[in-house]
VOPAGU-2260 file (C-alpha; in pm, 1 decimal, decimal comma):
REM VOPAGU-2260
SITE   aa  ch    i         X         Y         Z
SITE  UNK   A    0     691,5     209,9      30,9
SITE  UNK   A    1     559,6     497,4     252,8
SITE  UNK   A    2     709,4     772,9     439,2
SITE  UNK   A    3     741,1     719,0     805,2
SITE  UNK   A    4     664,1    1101,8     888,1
SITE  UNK   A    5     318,0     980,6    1005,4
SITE  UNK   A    6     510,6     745,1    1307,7
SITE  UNK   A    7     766,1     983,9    1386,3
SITE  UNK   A    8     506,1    1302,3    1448,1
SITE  UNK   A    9     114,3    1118,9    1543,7
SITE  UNK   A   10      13,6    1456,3    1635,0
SITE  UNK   A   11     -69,2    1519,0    1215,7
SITE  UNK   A   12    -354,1    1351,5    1273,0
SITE  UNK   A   13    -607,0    1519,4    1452,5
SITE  UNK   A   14    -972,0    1518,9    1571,9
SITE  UNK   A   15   -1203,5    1689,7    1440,2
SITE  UNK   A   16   -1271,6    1904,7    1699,2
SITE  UNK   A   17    -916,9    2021,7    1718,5
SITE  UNK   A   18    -843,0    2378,7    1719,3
SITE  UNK   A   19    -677,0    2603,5    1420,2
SITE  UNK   A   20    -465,6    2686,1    1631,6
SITE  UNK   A   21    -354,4    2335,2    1681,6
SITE  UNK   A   22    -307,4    2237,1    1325,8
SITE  UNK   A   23     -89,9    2538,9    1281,2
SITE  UNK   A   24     122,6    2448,8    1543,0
SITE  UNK   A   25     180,0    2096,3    1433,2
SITE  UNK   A   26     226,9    2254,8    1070,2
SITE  UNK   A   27     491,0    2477,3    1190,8
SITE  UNK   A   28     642,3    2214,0    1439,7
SITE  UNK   A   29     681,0    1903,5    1201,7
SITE  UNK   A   30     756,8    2163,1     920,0
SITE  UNK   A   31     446,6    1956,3     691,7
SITE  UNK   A   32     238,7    2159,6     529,3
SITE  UNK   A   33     -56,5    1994,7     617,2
SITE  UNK   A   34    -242,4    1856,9     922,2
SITE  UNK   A   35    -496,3    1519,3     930,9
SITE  UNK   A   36    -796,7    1490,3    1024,6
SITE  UNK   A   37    -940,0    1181,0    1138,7
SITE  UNK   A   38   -1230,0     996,5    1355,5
SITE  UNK   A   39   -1196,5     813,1    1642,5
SITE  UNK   A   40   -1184,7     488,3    1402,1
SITE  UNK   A   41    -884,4     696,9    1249,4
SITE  UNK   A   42   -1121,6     729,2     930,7
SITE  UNK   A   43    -979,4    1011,8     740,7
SITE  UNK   A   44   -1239,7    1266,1     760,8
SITE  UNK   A   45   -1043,0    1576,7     550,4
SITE  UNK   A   46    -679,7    1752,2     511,2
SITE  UNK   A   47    -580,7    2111,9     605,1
SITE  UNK   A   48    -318,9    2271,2     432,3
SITE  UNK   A   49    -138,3    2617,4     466,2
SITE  UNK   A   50    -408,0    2759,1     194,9
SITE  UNK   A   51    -692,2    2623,3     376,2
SITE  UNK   A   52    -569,8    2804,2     682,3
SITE  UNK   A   53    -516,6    3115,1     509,6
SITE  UNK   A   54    -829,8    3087,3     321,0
SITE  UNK   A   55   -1062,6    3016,8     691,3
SITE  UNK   A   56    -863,4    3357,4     817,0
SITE  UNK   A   57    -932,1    3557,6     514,8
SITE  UNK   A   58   -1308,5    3435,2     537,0
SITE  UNK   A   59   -1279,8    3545,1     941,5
SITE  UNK   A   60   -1245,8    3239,4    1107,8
SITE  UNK   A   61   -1057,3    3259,7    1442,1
SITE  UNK   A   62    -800,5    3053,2    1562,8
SITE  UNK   A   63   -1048,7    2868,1    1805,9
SITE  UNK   A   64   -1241,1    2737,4    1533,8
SITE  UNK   A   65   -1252,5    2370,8    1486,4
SITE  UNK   A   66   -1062,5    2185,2    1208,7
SITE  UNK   A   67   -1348,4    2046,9    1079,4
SITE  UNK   A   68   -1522,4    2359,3     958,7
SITE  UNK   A   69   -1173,3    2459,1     768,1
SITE  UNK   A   70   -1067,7    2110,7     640,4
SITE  UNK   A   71   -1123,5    1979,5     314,4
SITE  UNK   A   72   -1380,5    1750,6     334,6
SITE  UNK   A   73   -1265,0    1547,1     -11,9
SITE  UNK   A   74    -867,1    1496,6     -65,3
SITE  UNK   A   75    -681,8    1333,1    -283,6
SITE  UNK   A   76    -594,5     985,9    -157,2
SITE  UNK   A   77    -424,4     621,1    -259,4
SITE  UNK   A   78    -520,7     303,9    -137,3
SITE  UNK   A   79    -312,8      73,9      73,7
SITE  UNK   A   80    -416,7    -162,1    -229,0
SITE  UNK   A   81    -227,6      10,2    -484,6
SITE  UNK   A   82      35,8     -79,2    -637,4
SITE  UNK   A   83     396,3     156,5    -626,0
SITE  UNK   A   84     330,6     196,9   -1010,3
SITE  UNK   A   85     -26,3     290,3    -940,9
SITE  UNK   A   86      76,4     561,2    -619,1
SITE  UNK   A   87     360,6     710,8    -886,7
SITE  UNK   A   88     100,8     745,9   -1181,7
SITE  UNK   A   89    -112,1     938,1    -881,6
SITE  UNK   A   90     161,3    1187,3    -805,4
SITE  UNK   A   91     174,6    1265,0   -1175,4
SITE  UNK   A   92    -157,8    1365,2   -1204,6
SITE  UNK   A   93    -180,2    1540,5    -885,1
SITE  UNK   A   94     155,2    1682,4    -808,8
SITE  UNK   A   95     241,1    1725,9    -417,8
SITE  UNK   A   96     490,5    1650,6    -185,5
SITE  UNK   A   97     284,7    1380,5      56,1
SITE  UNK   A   98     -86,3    1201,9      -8,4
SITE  UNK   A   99    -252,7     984,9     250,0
SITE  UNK   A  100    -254,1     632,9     236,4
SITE  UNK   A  101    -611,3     489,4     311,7
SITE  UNK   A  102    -774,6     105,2     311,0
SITE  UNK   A  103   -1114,5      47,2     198,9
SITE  UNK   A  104   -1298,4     135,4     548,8
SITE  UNK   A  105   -1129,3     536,9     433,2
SITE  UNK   A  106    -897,2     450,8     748,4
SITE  UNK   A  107    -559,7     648,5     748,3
SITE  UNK   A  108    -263,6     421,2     703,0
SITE  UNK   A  109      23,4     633,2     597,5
SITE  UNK   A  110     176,7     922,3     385,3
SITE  UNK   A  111     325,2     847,8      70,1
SITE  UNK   A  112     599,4    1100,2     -16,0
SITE  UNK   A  113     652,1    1137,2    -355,9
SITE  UNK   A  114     991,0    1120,4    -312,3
SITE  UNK   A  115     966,5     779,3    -249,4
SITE  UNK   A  116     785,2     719,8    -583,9
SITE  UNK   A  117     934,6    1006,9    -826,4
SITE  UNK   A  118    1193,5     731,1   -1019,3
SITE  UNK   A  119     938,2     470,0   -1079,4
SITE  UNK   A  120     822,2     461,0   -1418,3
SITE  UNK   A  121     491,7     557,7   -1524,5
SITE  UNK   A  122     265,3     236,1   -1603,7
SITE  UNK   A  123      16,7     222,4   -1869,7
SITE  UNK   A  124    -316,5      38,3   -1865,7
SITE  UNK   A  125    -360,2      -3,2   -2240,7
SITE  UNK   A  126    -302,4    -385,4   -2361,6
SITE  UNK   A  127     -29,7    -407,3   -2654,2
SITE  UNK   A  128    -107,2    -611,8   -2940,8
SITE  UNK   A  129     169,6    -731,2   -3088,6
SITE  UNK   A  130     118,2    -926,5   -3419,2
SITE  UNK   A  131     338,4   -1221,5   -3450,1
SITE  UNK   A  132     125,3   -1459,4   -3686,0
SITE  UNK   A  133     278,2   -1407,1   -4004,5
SITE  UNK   A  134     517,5   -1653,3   -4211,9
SITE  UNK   A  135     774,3   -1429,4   -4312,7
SITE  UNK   A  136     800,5   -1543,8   -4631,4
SITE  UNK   A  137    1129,0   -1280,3   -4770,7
SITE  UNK   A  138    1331,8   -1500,7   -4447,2
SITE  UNK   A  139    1306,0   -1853,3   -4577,4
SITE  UNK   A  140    1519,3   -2037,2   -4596,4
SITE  UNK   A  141    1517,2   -1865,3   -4220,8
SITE  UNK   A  142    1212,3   -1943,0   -4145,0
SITE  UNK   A  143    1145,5   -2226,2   -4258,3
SITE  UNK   A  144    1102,2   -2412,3   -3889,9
SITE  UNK   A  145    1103,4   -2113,4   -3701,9
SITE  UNK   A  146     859,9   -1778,4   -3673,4
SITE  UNK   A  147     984,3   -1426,2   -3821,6
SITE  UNK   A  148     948,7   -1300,0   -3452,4
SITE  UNK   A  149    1145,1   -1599,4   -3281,9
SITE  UNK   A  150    1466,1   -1543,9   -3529,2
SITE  UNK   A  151    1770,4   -1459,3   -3303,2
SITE  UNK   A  152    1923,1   -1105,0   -3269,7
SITE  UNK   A  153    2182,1   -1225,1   -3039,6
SITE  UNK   A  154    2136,9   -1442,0   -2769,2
SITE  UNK   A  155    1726,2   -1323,9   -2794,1
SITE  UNK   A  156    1421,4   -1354,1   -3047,5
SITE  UNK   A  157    1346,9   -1020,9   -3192,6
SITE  UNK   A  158    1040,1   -1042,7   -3024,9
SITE  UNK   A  159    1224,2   -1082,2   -2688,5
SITE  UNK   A  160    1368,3    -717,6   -2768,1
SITE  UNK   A  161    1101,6    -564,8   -2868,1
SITE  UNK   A  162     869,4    -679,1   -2537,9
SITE  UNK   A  163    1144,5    -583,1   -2308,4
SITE  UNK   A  164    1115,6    -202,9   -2471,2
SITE  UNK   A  165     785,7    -204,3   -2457,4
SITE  UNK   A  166     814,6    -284,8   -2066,1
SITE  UNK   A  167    1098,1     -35,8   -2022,0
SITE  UNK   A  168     818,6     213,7   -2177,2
SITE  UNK   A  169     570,4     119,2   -1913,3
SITE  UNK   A  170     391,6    -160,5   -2009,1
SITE  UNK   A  171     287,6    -470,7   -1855,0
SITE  UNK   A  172     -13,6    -645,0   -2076,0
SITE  UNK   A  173      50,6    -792,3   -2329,2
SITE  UNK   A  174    -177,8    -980,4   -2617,9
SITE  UNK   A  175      48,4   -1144,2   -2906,4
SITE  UNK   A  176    -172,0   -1307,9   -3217,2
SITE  UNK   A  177      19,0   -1604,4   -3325,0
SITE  UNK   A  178     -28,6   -1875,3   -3642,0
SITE  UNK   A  179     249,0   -2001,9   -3778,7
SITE  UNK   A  180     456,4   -2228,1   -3517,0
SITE  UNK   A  181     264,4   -2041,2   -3279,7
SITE  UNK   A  182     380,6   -2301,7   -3025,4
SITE  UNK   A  183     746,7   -2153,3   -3046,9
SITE  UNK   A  184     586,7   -1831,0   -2951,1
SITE  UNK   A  185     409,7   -1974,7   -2630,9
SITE  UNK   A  186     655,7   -2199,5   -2485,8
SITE  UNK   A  187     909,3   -1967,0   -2481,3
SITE  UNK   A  188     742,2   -1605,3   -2302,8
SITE  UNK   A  189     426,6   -1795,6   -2089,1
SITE  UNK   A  190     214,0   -1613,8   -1944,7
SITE  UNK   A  191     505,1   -1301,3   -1938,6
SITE  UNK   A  192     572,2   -1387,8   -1535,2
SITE  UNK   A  193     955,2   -1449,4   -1674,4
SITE  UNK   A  194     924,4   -1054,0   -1728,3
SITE  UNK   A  195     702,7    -961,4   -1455,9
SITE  UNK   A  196     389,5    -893,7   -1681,4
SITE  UNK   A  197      69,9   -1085,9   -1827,8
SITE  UNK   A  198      86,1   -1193,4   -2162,1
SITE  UNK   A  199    -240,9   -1353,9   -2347,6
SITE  UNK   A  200    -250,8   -1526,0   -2665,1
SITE  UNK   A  201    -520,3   -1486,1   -2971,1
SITE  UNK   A  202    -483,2   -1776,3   -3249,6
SITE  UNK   A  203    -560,8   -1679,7   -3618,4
SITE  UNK   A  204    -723,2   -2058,4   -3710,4
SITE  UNK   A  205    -587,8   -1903,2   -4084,8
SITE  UNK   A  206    -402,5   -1661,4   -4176,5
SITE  UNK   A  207    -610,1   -1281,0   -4119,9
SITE  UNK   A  208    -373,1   -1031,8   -4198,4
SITE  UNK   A  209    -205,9    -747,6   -4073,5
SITE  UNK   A  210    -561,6    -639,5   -3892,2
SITE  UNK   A  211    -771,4    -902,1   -3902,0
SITE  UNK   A  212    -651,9   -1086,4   -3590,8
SITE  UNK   A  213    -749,0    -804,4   -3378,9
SITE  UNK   A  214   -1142,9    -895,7   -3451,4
SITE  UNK   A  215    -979,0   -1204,9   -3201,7
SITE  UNK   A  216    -924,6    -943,5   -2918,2
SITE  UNK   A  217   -1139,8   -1033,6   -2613,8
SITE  UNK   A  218   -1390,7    -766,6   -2537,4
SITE  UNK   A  219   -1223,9    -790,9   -2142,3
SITE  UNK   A  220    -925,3    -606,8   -2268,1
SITE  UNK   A  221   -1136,3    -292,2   -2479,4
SITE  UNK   A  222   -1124,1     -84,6   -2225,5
SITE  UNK   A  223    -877,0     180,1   -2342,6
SITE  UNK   A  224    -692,4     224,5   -2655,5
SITE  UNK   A  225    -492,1     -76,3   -2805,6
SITE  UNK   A  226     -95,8       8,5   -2907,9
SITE  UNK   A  227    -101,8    -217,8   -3220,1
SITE  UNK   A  228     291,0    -343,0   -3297,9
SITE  UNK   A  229     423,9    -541,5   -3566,9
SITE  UNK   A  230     599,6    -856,8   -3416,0
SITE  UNK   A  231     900,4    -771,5   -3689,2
SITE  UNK   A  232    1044,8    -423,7   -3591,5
SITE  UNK   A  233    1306,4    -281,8   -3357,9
SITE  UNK   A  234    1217,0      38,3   -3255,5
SITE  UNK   A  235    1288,3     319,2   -2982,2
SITE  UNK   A  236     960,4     496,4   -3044,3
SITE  UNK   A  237     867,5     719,8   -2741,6
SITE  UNK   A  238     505,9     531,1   -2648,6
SITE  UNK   A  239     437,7     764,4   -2380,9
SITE  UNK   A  240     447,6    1060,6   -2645,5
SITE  UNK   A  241     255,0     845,8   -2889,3
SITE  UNK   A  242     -12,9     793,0   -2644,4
SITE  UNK   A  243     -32,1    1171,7   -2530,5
SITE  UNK   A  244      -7,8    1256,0   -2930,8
SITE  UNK   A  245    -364,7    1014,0   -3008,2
SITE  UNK   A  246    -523,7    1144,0   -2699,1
SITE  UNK   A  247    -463,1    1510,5   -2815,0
SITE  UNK   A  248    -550,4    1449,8   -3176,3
SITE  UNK   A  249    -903,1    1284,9   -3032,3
SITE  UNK   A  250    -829,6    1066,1   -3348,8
SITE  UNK   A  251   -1015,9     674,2   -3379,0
SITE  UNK   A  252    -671,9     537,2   -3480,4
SITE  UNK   A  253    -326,0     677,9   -3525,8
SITE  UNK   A  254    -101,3     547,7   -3765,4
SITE  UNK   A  255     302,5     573,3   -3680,2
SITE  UNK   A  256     501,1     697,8   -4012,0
SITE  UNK   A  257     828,2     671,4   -4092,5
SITE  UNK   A  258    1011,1     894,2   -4371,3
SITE  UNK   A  259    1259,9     632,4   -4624,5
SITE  UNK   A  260    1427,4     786,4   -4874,3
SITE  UNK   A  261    1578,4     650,3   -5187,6
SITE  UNK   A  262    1814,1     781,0   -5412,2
SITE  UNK   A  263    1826,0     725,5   -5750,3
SITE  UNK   A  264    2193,5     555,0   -5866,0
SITE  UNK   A  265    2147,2     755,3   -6235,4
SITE  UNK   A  266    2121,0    1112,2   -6354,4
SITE  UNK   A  267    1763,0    1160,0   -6426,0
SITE  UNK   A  268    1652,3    1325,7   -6730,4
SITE  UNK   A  269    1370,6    1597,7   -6738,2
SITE  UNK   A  270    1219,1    1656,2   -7089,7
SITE  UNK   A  271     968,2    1876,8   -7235,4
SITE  UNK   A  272     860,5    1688,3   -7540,6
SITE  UNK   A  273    1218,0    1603,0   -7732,8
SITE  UNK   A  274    1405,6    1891,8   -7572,9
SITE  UNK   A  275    1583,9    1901,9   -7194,9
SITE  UNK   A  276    1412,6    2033,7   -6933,1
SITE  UNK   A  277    1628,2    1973,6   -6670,1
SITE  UNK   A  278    1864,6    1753,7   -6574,2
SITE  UNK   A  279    1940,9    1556,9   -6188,2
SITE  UNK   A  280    2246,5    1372,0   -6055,1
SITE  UNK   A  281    2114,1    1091,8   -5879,8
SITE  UNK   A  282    1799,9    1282,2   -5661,2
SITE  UNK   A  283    1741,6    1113,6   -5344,5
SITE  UNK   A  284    1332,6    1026,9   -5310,0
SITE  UNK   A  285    1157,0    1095,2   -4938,7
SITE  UNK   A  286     814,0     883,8   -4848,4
SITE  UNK   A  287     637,5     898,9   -4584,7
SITE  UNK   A  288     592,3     527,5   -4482,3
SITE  UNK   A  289     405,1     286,8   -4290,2
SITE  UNK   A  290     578,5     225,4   -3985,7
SITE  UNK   A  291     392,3     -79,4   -3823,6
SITE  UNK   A  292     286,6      62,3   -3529,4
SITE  UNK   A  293     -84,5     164,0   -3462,0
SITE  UNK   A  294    -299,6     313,4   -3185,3
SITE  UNK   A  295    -688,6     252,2   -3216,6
SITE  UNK   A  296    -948,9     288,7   -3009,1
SITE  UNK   A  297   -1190,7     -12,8   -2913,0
SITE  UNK   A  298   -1509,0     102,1   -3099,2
SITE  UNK   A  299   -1324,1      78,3   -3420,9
SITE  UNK   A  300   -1277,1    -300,4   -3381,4
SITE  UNK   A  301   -1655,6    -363,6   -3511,5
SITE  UNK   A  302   -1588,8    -231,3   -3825,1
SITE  UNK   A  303   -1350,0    -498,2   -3896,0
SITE  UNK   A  304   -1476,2    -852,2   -4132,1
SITE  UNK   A  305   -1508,5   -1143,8   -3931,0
SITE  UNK   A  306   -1350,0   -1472,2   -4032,5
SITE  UNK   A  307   -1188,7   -1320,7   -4342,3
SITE  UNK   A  308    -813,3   -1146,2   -4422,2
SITE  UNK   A  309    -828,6    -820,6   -4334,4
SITE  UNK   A  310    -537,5    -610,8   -4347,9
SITE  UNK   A  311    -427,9    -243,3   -4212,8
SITE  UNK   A  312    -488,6     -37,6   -4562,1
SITE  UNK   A  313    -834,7    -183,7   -4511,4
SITE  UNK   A  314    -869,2    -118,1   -4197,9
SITE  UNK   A  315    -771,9     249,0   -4200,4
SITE  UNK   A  316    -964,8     289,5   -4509,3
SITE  UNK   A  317   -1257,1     136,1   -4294,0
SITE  UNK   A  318   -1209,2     376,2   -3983,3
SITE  UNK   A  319   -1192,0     693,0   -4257,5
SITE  UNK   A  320   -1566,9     579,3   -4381,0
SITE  UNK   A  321   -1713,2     648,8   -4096,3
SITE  UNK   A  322   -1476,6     991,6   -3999,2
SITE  UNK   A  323   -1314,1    1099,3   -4266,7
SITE  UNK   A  324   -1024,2    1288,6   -4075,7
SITE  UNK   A  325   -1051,9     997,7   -3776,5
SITE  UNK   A  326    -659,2     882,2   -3855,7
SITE  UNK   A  327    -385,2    1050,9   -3760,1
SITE  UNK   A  328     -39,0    1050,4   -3819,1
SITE  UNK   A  329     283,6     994,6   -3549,4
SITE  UNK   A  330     593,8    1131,4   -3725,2
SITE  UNK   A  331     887,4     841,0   -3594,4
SITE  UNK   A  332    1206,2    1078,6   -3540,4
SITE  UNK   A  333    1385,0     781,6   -3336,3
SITE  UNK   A  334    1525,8     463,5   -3440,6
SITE  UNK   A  335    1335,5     222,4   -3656,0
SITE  UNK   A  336    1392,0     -71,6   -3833,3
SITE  UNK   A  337    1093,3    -327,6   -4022,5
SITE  UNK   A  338    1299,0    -658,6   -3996,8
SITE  UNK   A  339    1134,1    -767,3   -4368,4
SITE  UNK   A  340    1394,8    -943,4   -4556,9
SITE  UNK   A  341    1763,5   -1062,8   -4501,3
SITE  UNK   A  342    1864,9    -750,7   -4594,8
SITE  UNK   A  343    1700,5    -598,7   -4297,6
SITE  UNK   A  344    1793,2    -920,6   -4052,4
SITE  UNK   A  345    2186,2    -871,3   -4179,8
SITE  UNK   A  346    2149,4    -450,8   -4043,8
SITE  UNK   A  347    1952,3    -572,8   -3740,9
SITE  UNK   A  348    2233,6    -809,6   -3618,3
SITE  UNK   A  349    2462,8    -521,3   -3678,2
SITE  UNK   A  350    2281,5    -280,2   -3507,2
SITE  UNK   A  351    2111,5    -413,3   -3211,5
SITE  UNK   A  352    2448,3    -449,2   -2964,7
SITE  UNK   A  353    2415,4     -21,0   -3022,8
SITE  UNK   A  354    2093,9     -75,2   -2923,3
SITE  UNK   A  355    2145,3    -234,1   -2621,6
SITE  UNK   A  356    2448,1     -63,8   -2479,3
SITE  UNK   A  357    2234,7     308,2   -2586,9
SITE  UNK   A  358    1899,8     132,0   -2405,9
């Protein structure tokens, strides 16, 4: 996917001994605010824009200087290797209209035109953990011969639904930490290629809690923050912001929460010794609660037990040892829902056609 403004005007490109002159011309001609300038190998040796022009006049160039003393010697570039994902994530984080396409001699290839990449969503690198291990206990008789993550919202697992939002987020690598009737789990998503992404597996020999499997986590896939999910929940969390959010906060993990509120079914009495103090009609109580869903960076995976249970609590009260304000919290505003009990199952069958049609 590459513009074809390169094939319909050559003249772009340029030697280096090409006049100013020249590259305005072709600037103002093609109406492309920027000229090319490559080697007889068509290596691409630097860019001119309309600013580097402006700049060389300003500085007293004339207009029968060559294009090599104006150019700019470094410019932003994609490889012909890259992936669309990977040339859209570059126009993100250098904004402009057209960047040369180059192969791994530096030879020019192409233009890609952001146009062509503007409504591709942005990919992330970071690996998703996605804890599906547990027995789910509060399900049986549900779960009695199948996993918590493998029960049916549907005509798909809840796991199914929550890796497919995950990939609509912009995600494609996947690590899921499996125990109980783990082979469920692995015959039915592979290696992801069903879903166009590249799912791993880590198994918990026992049981290791809600953190301990991630001491599992090959070192190969440490290279940026882990997104840490419960296998259980149904969620439209906004992972891009919660990314930006634990990036920002410079925090060593970041902990999504969740407000629940309960309200009391009585009028609650207030006393001050034996007399009234004051007296509520059924007061509604707001937590702040644990949502399920972590960021952390690598580093903090050494501070977890080895070959032991080891769950989150721990874990965060492990991270806080060593920086006391190292955890963060991510406020959830947007649908969320911990599949615990049947309770939870019965709202999640009711909800998740919504879901789906809202997706």
């Amino acid at each position: 996917m590459s513009s074809d403004l390169l094939k319909k005007h050559p003249q772009i490109a340029m030697p280096p001994t090409a006049k100013l002159r020249a590259a305005m011309k072709v600037m103002t001609e093609v109406r492309f605010s920027a000229a090319l300038v490559v080697d007889k190998e068509r290596r691409l040796l630097g860019i001119i824009t309309d600013i580097d022009v402006r700049k060389a006049l300003l500085a007293g160039k004339n207009l029968d200087c060559p294009v090599s003393e104006v150019m700019n010697p470094k410019p932003v570039t994609v490889s012909d290797e890259m992936t669309p994902e990977q040339i859209s994530n570059a126009f993100r984080e250098r904004p402009r209209a057209h960047i040369p396409i180059v192969d791994r001699r530096g030879r020019l290839k192409g233009l890609a035109a952001m146009v062509d990449y503007a409504l591709i969503p942005k990919r992330f690198p970071n690996r998703i953990v996605v804890m599906a291990g547990g027995y789910g206990k509060r399900l049986l008789p549900l779960t009695e011969n199948t996993p918590k993550p493998m029960l049916r919202l549907g005509d798909k697992p809840i796991l199914e639904h929550l890796l497919e939002q995950l990939i609509s987020s912009g995600f494609g690598h996947f690590v899921f930490t499996v125990n109980y009737l783990a082979e469920q789990i692995e015959r039915h998503f592979g290696d992801g290629s069903r879903w166009g992404v590249e799912i791993d597996y880590v198994a918990e020999e026992k049981p290791l809690g809600t953190a301990g499997a991630l001491r599992l986590v090959p070192a190969r896939h440490l290279k940026d923050p882990l997104l840490v999910v419960n296998g259980d929940i149904l969620t439209k969390v906004n992972f891009a912001a919660l990314l930006d959010f634990h990036k920002t906060e410079q925090a060593l993990a970041t902990l999504c929460v969740k407000h629940h509120e309960i309200q009391v079914p009585y009028g609650v009495v207030e006393l001050n010794e034996h007399r009234l103090e004051a007296f509520v009609e059924k007061p509604v109580q707001r937590w702040l609660v644990n949502a399920g869903i972590y960021v952390v960076e690598p580093k903090t995976l050494r501070w977890l037990p080895r070959n032991r249970r080891c769950d989150m609590p721990e874990f965060i009260s492990a991270i806080r040892k060593r920086r006391k304000d190292g955890v963060a919290c991510f406020p959830i505003q947007e649908y969320w829902l911990d599949i615990g009990g049947h309770k939870e199952f019965e709202r999640a069958n009711g909800e998740f056609e919504a879901l789906s049609d809202n997706a």
